[in-house]
MDTraj code that builds the backbone (N, CA, C; nanometers):
import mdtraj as md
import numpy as np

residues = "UNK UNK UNK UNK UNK UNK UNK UNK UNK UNK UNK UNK UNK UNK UNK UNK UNK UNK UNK UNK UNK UNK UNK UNK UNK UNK UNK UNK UNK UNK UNK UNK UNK UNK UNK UNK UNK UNK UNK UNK UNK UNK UNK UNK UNK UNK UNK UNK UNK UNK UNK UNK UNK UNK UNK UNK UNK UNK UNK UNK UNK UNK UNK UNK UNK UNK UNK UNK UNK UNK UNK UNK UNK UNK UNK UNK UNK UNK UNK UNK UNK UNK UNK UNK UNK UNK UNK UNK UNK UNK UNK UNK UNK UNK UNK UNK UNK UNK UNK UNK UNK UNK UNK UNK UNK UNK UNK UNK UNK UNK UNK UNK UNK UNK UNK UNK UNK UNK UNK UNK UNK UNK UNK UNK UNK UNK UNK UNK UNK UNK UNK UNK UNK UNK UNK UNK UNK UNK UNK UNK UNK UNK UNK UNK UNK UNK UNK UNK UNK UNK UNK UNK UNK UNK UNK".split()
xyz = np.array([
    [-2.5413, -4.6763, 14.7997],
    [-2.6685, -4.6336, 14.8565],
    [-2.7803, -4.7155, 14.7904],
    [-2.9007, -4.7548, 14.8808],
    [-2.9982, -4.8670, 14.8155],
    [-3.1300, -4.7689, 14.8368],
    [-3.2214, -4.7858, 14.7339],
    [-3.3333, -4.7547, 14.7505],
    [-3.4116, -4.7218, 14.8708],
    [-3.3835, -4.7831, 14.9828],
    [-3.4742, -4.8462, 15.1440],
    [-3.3916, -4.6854, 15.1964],
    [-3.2793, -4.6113, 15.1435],
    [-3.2040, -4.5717, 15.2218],
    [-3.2373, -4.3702, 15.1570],
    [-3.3296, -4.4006, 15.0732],
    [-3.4047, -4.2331, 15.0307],
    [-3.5636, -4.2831, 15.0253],
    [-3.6703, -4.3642, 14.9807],
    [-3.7894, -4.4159, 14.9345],
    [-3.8639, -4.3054, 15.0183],
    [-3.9727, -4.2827, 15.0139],
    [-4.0846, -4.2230, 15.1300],
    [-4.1734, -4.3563, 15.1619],
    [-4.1608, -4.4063, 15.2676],
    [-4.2397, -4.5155, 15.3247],
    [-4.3773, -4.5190, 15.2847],
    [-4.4445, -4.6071, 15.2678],
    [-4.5683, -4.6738, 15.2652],
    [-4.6463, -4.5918, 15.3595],
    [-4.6608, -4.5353, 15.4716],
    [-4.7408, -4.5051, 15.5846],
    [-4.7434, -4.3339, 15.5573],
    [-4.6179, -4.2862, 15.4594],
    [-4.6385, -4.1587, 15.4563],
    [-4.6656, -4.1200, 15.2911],
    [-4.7587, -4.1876, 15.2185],
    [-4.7994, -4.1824, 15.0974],
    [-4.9606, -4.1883, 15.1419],
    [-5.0002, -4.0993, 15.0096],
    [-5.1637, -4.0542, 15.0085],
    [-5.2102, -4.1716, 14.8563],
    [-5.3189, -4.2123, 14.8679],
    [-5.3104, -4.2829, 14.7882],
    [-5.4405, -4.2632, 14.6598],
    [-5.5011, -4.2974, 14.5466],
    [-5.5967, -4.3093, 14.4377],
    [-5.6612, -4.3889, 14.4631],
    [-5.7734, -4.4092, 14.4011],
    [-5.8589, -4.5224, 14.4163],
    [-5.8939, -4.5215, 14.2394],
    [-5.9372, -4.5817, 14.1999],
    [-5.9700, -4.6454, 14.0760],
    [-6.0938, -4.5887, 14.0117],
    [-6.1879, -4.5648, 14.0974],
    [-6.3119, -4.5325, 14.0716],
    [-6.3268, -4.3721, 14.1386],
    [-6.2074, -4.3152, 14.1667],
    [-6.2310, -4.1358, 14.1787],
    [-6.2357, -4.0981, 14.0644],
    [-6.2900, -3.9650, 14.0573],
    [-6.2933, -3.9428, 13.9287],
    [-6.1682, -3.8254, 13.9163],
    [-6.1382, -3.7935, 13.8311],
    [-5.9988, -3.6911, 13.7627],
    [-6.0109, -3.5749, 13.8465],
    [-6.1766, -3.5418, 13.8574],
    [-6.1567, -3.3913, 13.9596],
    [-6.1630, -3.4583, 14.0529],
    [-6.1719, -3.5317, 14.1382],
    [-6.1385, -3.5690, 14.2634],
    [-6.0411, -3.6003, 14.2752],
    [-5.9429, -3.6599, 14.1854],
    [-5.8052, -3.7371, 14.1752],
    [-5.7013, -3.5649, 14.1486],
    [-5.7425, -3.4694, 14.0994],
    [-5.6494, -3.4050, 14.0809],
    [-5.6952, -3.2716, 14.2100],
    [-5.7822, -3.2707, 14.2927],
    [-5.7766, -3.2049, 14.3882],
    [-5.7068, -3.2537, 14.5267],
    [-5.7174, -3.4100, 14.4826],
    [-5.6002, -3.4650, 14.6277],
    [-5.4878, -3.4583, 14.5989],
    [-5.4645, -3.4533, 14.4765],
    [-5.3136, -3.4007, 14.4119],
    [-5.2303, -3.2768, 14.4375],
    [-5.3449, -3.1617, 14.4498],
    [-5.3091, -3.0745, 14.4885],
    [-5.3271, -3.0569, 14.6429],
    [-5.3689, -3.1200, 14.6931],
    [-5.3706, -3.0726, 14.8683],
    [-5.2895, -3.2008, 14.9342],
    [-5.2129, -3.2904, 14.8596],
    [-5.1414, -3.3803, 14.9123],
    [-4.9842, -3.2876, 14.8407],
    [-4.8871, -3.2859, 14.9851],
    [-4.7674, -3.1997, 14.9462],
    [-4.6268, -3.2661, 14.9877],
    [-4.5410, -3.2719, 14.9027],
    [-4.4239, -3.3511, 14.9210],
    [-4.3305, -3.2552, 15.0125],
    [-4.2814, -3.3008, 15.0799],
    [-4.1405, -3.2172, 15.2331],
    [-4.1219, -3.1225, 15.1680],
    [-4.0816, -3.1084, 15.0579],
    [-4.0472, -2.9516, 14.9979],
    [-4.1669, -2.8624, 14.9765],
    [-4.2691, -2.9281, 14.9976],
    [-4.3983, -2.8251, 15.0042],
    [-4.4813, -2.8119, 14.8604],
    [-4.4069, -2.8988, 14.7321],
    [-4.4656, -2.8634, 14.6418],
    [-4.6075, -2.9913, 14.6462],
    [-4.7138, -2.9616, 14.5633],
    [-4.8012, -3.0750, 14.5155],
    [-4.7437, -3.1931, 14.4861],
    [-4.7996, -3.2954, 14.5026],
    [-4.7639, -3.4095, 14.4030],
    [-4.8031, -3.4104, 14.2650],
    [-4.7308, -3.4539, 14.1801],
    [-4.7716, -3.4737, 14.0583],
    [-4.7337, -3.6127, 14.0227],
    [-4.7937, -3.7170, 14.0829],
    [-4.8328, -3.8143, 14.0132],
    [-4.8688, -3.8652, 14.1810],
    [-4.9590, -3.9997, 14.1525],
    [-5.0036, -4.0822, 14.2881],
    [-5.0337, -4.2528, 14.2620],
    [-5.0534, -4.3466, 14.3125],
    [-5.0226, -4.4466, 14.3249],
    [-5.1871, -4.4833, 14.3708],
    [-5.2420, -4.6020, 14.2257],
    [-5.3518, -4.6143, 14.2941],
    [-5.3841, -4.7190, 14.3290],
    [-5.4725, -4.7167, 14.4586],
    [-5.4883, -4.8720, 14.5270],
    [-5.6025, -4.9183, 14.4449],
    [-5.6193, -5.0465, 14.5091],
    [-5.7486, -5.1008, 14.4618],
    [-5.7037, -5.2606, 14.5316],
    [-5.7995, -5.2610, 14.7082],
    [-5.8029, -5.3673, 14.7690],
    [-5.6637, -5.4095, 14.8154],
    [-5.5907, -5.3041, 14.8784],
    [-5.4958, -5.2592, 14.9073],
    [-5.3774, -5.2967, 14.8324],
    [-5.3892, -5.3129, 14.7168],
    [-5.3037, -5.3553, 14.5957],
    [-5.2790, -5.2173, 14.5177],
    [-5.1404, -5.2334, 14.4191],
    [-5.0737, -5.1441, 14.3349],
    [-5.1639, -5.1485, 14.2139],
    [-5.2873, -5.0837, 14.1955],
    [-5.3877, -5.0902, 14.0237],
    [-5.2760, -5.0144, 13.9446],
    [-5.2667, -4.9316, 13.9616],
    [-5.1594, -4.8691, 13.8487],
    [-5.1094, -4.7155, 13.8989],
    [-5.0954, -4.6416, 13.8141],
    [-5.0483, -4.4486, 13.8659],
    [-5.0932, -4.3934, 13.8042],
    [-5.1577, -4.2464, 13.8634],
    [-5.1708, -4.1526, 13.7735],
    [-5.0882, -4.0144, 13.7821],
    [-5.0284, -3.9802, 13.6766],
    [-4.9341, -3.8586, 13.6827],
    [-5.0013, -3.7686, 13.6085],
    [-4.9435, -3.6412, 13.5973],
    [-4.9604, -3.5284, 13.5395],
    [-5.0147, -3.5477, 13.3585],
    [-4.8883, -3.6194, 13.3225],
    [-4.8509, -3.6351, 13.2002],
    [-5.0118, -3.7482, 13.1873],
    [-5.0296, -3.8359, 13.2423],
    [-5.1942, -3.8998, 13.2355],
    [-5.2859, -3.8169, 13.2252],
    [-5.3632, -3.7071, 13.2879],
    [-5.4237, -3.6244, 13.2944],
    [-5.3817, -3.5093, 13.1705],
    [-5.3011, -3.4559, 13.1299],
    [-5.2481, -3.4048, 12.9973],
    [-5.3166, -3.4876, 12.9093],
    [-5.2859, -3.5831, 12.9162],
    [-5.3580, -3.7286, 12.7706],
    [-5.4880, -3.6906, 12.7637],
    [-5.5299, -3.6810, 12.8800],
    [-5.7081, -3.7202, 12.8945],
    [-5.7568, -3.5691, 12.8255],
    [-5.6747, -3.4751, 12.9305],
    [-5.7263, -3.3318, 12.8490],
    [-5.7329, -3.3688, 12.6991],
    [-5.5671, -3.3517, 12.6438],
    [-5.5960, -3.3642, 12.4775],
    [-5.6579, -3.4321, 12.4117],
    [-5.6986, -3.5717, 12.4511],
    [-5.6863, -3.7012, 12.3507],
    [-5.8144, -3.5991, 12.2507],
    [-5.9006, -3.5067, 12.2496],
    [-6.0043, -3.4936, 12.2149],
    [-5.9473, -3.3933, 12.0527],
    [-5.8418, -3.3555, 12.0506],
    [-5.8145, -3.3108, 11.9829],
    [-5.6853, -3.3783, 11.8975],
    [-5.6855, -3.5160, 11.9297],
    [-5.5931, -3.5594, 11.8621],
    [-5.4341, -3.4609, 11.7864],
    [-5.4082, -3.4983, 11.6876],
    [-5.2643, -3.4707, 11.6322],
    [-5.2771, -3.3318, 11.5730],
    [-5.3987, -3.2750, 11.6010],
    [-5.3589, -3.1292, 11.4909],
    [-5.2870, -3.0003, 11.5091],
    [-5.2633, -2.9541, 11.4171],
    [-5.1598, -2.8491, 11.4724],
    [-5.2140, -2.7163, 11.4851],
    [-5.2106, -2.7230, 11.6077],
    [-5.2236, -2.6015, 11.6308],
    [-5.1221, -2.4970, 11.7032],
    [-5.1682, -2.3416, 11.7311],
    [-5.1087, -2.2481, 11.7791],
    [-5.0969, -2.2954, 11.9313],
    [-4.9966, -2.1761, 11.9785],
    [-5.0081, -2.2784, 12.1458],
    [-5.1732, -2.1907, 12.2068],
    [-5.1627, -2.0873, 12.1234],
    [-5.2839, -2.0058, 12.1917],
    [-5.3964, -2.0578, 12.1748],
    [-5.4108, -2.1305, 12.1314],
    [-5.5429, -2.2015, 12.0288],
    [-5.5349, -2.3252, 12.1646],
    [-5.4143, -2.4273, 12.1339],
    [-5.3980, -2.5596, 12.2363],
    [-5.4521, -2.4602, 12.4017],
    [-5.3784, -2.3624, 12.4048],
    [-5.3875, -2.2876, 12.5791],
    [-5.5552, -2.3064, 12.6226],
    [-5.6172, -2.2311, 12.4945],
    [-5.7813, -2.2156, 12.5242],
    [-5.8584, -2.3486, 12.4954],
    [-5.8234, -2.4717, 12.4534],
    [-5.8695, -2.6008, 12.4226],
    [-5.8422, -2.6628, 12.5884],
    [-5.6978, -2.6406, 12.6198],
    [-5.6824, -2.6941, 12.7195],
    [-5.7694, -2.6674, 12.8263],
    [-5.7872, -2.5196, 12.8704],
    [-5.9150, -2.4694, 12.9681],
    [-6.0282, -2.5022, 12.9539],
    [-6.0795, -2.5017, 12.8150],
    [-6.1894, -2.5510, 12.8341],
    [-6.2370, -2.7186, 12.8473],
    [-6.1449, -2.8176, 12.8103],
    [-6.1452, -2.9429, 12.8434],
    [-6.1053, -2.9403, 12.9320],
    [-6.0729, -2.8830, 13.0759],
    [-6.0637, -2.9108, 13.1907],
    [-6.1582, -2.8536, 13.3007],
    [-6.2626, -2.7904, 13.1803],
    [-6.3592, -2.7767, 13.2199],
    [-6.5176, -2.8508, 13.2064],
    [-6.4660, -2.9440, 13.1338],
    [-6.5820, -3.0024, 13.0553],
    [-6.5965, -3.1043, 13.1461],
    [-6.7214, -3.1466, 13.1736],
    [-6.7880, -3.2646, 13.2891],
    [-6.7196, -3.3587, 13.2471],
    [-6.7042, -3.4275, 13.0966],
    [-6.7218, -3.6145, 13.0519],
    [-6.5503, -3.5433, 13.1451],
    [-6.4410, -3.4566, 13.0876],
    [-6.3079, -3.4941, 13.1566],
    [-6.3316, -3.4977, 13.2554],
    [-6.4056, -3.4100, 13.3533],
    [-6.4119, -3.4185, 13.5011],
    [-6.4100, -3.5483, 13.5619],
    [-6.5406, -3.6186, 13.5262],
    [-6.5838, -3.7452, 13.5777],
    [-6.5120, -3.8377, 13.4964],
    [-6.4251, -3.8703, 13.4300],
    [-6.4028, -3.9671, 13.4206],
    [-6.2916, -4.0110, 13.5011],
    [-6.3112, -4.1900, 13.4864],
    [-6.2942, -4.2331, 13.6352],
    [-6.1230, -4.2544, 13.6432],
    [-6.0269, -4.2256, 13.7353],
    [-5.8986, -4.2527, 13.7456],
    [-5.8785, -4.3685, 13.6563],
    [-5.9646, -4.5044, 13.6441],
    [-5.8980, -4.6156, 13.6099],
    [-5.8928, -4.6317, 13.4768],
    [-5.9294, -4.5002, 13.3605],
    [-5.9693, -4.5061, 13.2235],
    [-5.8474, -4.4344, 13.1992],
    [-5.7563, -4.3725, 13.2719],
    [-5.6648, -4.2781, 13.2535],
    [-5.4858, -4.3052, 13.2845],
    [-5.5315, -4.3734, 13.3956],
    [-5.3998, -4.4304, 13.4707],
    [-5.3149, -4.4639, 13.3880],
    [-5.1856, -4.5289, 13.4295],
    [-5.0592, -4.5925, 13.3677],
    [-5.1021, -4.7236, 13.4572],
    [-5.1104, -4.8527, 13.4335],
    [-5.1647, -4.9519, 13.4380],
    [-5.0342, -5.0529, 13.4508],
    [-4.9699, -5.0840, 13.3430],
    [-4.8439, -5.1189, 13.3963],
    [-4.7081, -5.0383, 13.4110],
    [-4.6887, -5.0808, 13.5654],
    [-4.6508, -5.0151, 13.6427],
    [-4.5172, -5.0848, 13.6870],
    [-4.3596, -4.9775, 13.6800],
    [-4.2669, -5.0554, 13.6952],
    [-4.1925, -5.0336, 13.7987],
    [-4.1817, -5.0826, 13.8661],
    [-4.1232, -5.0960, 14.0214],
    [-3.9792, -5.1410, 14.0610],
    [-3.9107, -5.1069, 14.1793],
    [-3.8082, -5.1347, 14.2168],
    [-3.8138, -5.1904, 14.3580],
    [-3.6881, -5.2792, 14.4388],
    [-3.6901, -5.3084, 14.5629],
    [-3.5932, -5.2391, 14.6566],
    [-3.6492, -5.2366, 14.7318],
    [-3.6162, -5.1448, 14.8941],
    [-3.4532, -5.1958, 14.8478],
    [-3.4005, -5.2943, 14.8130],
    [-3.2241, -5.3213, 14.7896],
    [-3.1872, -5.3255, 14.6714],
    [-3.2379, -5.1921, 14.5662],
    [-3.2118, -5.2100, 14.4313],
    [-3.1151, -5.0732, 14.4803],
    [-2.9916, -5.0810, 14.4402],
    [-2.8923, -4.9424, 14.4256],
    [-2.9594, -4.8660, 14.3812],
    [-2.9299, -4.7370, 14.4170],
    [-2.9926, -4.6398, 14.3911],
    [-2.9128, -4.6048, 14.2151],
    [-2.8197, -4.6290, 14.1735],
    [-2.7901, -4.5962, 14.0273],
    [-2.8639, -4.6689, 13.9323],
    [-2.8845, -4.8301, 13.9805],
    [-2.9345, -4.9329, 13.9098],
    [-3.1241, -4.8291, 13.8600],
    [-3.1775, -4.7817, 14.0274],
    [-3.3349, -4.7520, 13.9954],
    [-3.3059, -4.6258, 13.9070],
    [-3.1591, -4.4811, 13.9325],
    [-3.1865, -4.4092, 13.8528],
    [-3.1907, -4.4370, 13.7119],
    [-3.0793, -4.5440, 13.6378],
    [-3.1081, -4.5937, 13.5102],
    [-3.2324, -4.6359, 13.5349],
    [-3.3010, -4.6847, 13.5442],
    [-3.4431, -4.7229, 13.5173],
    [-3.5118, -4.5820, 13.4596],
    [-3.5029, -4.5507, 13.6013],
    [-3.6342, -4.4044, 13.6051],
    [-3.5748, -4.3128, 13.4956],
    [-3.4206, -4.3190, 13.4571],
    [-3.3787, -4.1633, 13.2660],
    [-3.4623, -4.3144, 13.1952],
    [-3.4312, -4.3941, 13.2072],
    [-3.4378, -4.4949, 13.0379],
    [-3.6328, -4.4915, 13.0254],
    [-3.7021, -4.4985, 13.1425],
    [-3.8377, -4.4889, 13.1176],
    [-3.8822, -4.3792, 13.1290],
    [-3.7785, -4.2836, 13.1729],
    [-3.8627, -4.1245, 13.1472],
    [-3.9348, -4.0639, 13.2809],
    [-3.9021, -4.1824, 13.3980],
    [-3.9993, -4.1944, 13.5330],
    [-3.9995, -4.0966, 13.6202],
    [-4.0695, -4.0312, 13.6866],
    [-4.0565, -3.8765, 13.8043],
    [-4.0852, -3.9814, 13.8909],
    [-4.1307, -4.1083, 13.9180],
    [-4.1078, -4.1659, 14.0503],
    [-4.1502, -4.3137, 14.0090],
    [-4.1180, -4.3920, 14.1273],
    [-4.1727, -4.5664, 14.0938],
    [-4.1848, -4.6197, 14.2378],
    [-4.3053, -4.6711, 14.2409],
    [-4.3070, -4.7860, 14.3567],
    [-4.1958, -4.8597, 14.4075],
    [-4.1954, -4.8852, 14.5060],
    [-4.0634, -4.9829, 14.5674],
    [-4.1661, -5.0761, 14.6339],
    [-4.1063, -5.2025, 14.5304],
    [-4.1756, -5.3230, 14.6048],
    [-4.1160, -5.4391, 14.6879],
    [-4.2159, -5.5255, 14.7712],
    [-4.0967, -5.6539, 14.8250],
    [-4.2386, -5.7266, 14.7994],
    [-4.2168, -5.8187, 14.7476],
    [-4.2732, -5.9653, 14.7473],
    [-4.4186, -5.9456, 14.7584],
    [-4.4502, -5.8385, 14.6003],
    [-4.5699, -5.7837, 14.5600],
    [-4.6616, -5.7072, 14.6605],
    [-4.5795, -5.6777, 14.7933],
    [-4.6130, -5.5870, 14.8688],
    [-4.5618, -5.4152, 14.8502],
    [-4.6583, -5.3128, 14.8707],
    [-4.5918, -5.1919, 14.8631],
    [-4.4973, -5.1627, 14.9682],
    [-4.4304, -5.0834, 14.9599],
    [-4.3226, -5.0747, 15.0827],
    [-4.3239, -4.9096, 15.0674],
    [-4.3061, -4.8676, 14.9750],
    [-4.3100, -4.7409, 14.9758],
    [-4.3062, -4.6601, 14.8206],
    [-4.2327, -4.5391, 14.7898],
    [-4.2168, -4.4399, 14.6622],
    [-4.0710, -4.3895, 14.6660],
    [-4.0160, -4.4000, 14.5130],
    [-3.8535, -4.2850, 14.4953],
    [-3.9088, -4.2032, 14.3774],
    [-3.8460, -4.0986, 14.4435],
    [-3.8661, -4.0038, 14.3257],
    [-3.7623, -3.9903, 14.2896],
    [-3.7771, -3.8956, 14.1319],
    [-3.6146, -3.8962, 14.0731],
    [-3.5756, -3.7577, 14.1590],
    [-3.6801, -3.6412, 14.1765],
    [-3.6087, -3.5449, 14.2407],
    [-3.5145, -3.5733, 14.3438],
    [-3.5531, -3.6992, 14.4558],
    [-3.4650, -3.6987, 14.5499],
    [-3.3564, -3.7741, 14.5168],
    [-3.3630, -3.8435, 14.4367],
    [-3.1850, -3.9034, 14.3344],
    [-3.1230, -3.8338, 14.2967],
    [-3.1769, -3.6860, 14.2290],
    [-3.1484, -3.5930, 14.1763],
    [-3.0665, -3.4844, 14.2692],
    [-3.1177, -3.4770, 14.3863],
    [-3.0761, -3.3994, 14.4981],
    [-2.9345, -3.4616, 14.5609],
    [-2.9339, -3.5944, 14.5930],
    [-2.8468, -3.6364, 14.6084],
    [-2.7397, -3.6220, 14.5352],
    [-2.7477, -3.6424, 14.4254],
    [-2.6223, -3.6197, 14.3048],
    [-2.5930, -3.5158, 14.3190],
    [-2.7010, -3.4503, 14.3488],
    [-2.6099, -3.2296, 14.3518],
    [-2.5186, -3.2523, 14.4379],
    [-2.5813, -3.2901, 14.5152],
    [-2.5473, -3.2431, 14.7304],
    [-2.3694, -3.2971, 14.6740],
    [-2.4031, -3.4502, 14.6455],
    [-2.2745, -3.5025, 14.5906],
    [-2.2070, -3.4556, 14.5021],
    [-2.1906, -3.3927, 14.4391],
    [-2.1431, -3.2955, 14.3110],
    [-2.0844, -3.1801, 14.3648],
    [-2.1517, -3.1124, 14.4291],
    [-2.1155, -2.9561, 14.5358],
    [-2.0422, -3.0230, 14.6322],
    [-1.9893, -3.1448, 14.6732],
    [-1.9270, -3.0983, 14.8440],
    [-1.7640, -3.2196, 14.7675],
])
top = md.Topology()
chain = top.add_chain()
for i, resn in enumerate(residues, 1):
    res = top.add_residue(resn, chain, resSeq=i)
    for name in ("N", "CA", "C"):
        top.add_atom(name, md.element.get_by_symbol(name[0]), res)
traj = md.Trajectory(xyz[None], top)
């Protein structure tokens, strides 16, 4: 099985822009919904119809904390830091492109699908661009690699 043969096409992806800001970037996050109905948690941002980089969950986590750096705290303590830095304007507005994952690692529409899942455990990835000849083509997620292996596992 090759990548081209699970990906979500190019035409059915919502996309970032560079210069949205985090509350704008994380409200299209939530009203953009994958076939199973859940949110997306991560998105792909253009810039001049080019791949600028991604922003995921785990990006937006960064931006919340970075303000509190390494200290240790209670989770109850982190819980109420977290609310209120996601309430605070400078996180609001700042702009997708201060936050993103920047380099960005990609696969092709004829990369086996085992070859992209080693990729996506060894980098830790919930999804990656599928490229051809620095064109986007489309998105894999690991859930739907993941699904497959069940489906394949159960029958």
């Amino acid at each position: 099985m090759l990548v081209e043969d699970l990906m979500v096409h190019e035409c059915d992806l919502e996309f970032l822009s560079p210069d949205m800001t985090l509350r704008e970037a994380a409200k299209k996050m939530l009203e953009t919904k994958r076939p199973h109905g859940a949110s997306v948690k991560g998105m792909l941002v253009k810039e001049y119809e080019k791949v600028a980089g991604i922003l995921s969950i785990k990006d937006i986590l960064d931006a919340l904390s970075t303000d509190y750096g390494d200290e240790q705290l209670s989770d109850f303590a982190w819980d109420g830091m977290l609310i209120d830095a996601a309430k605070s304007e400078k996180i609001r507005n700042k702009k997708v492109s201060e936050c993103m994952t920047k380099d960005v690692k990609s696969v092709t529409p004829k990369t086996p699908l085992k070859k992209c899942s080693d990729i996506m455990r060894k980098e830790g990835l919930q999804r990656m661009p599928v490229m051809e000849n620095g064109n986007l083509e489309g998105m894999i997620y690991i859930r739907d690699i993941a699904e497959i292996a069940l489906l394949n596992l159960a029958n």
